[in-house]
N, C-alpha and C positions, 0 to 999 in steps of 0.2 A: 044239697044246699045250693040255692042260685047263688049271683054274682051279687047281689044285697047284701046276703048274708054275709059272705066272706068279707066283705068292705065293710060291714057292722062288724064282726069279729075281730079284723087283722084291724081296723082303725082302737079298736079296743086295747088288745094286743099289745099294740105297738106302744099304745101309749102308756097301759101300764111296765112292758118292759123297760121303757125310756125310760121313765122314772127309776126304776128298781136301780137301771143299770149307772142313773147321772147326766142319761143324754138328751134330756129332756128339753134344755134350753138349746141344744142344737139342730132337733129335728122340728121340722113342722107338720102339720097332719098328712099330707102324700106321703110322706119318707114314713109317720108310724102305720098308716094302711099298708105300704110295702113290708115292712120291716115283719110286720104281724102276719100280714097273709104267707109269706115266706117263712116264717119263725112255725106256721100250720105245720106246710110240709116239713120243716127240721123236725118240733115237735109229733108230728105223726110217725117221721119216721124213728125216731127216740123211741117212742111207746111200742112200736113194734118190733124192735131191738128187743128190748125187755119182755117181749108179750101182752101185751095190752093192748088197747085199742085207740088209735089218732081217735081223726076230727072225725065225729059222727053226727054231726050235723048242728041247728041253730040252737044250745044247749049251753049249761056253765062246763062240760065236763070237755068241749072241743077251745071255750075261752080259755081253760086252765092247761092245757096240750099247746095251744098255740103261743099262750102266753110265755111259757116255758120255753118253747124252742125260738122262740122272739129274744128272750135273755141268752140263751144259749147265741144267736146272733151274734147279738149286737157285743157278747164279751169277746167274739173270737174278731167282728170289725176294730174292739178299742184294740186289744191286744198287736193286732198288726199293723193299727195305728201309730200305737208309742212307739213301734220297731221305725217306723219309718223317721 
């Protein structure tokens, strides 16, 4: 998958995790393209934790991996947010 792709995915990603997680009104689109393309590799590596397969390229089943480890993110950034 080129660098389109991920910026199509992780911009997805991002912003459906931001929504899931609440932080919608705090990021803007750079921060959900980061958040998402990052949340890929957590998600990737998640699935392959368990045995399964990350991001396999421009597909719903690498948005549904990234989008996941994009929520997994973004609860462990709120989490040590409140601590602070």
């Amino acid at each position: 998958m080129g660098i389109i792709g991920w910026i199509i995915i992780g911009a997805l990603a991002g912003w459906i995790a931001s929504l899931i997680t609440g932080n919608d009104k705090r990021m803007g689109a750079g921060m959900n393209i980061l958040v998402g393309v990052v949340g890929g590799f957590v998600g990737g590596l998640v699935m392959n934790f368990f045995g399964g397969y990350g991001v396999t390229g421009f597909n719903l089943w690498s948005l549904l991996v990234a989008t996941v480890g994009a929520i997994i993110l973004l609860l462990i950034v709120n989490a040590v947010m409140k601590r602070r």
